[in-house]
N, C-alpha and C positions, 0 to 999 in steps of 0.2 A: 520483266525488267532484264534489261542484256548485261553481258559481263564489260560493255564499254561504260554501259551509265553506273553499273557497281564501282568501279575503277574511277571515275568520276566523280562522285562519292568520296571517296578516301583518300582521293589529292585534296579536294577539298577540304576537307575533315583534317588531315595533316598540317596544315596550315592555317588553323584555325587556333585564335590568341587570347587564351581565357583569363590573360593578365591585363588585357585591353579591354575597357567596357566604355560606354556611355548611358549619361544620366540625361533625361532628359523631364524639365520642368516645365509641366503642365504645356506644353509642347500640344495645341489638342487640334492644327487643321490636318485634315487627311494628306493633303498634297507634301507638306512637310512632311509628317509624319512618317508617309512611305517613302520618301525621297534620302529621310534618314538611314531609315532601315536597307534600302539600298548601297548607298554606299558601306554603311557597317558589314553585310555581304562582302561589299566589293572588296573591304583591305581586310580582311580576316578576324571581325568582332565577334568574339562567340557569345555573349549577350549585353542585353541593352535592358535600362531600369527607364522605366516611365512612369513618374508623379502624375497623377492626374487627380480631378478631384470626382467625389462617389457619383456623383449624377452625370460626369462624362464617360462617352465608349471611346476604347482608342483604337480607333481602325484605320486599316491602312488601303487605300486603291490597288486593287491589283494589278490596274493599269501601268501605274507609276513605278510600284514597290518590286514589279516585273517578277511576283510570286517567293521574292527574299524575304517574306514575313513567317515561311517555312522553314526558314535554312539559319535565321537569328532567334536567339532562344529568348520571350521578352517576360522581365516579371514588373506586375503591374504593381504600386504603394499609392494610396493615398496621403502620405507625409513625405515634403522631402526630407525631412531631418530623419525619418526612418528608415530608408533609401541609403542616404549619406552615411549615419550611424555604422549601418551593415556595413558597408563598404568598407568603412575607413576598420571595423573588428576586423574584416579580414585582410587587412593592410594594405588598403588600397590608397594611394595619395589623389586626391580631388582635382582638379585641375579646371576651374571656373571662366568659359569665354566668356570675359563683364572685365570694362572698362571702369578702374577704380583708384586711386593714387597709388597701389602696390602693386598696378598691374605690369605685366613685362611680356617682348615680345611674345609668339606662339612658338617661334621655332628656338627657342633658348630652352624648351621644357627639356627633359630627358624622358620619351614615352617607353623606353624598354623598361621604366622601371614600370609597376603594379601602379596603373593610373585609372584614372575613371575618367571620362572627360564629361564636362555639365552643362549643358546646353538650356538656355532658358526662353521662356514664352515669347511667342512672337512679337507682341506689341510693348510688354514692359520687361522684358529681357527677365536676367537670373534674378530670383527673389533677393531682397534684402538676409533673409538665414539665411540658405543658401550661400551665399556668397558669405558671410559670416563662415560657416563652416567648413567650405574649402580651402584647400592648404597652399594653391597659388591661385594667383588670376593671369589671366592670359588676354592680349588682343591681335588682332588681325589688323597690319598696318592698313590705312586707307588714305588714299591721293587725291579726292575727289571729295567732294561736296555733301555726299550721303554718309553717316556716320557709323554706319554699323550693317555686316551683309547681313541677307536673308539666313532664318536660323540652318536650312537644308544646306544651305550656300556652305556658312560657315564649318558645320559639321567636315561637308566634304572637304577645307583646304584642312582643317586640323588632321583630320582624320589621314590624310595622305601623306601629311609631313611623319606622322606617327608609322607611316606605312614605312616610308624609305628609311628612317632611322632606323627598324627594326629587319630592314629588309637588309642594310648594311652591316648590323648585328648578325645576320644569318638564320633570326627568328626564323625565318619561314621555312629553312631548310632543316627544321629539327621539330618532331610533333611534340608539343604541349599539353595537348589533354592526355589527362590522366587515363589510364587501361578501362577503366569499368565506363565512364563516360564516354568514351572511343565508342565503346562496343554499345553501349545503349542508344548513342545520339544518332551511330551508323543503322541501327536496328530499325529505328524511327524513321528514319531519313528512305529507305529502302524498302522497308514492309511496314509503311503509314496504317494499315488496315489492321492489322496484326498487333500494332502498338496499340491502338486506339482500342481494341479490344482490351489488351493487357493494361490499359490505366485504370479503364475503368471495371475492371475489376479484382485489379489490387493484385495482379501478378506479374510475377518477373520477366522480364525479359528473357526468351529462349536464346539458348548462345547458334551463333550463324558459324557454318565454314568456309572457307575463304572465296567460295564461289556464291556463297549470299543462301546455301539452300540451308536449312535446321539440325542441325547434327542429330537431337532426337525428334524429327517430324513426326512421328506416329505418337508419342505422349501427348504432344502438344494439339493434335488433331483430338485425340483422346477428350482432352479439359474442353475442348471449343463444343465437342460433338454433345458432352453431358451437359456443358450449361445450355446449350439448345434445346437441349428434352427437359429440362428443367422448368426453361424458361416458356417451353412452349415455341 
């Protein structure tokens, strides 16, 4: 790993907006799916909630998702109203694209506040709860004959009005994520081998120096070397 793709990293990482999320319900073709996750990448989502239900997988093409299903953090719920719950505990305000007699433009939201935005299923749009549960509805004017864009569609014009708001705001020019999530998501992000050793077996993330090598590399080689002989 070179010290331009570390640096890389951490611009990105810098501008990453963990008071911007999206919900997405039951959302389940892959093409959409990834097409989301890309743009959530594009304008600085630090994670995305996906409703699906138990007997679906939610995967993304790598073709499409152009390998951003790495770089957005996704937690899976089978309920939306468990999804939503969460959110809204952590004070998130809902923000529902569905077309309903309360709804009102998309660009009248304010996104710098703690929003979620809730994207619903391709063929019958956001659930009836769901939409009960969020705190505004939002539409996307249309000129034309078709009623409603494609959900990927939609995502992306919302998602980039929330971009330039906030980009107006100065959001991007000030890091958001907290110091310990910094340093764990960079760890991930950078030494994916390393991490994936350290989930799955319940240990901490090693702290990196600002050039990306281990401040104590030999403890750490230390833990790796005896669960080998351990584990055979």
């Amino acid at each position: 790993m070179t010290e331009a793709r570390l640096q890389k990293l951490r611009a990105c990482l810098d501008r990453r907006q963990p008071d911007l999320t999206v919900v997405t319900d039951n959302v389940h073709k892959p093409h959409n799916v990834s097409a989301i996750l890309r743009t959530c990448d594009a304008t600085g989502v630090f994670n995305l909630h996906a409703v699906m239900q138990q007997d679906e997988a939610f995967r993304a093409r790598s073709g499409i998702a152009m390998g951003s299903d790495k770089w957005v953090n996704i937690a899976l719920h089978d309920h939306v109203e468990t999804a939503l719950h969460e959110l809204k505990r952590d004070h998130f305000r809902v923000v529902a694209v569905h077309k309903s007699p309360r709804s009102r433009n998309f660009r009248e939201v304010n996104y710098c506040e703690k929003t979620a935005v809730l994207f619903g299923a391709e063929k019958f749009g956001v659930s009836s709860l769901a939409a009960e549960l969020a705190d505004d509805h939002v539409v996307i004017p249309m000129m034309g004959m078709v009623e409603s864009y494609n959900v990927s569609v939609a995502a992306a014009v919302v998602l980039l009005e929330a971009q330039r708001q906030r980009e107006q705001a100065g959001r991007y020019g000030q890091v958001q994520l907290d110091e310990q999530t910094y340093a764990n998501t960079l760890f991930r992000w950078y030494r994916p081998k390393e991490a994936e050793w350290c989930d799955r077996h319940g240990v901490a993330y090693p702290e990196m120096n600002e050039d990306g090598s281990l401040v104590d590399a030999a403890s750490f080689a230390v833990k790796r070397q005896s669960d080998s002989l351990l584990n055979g």
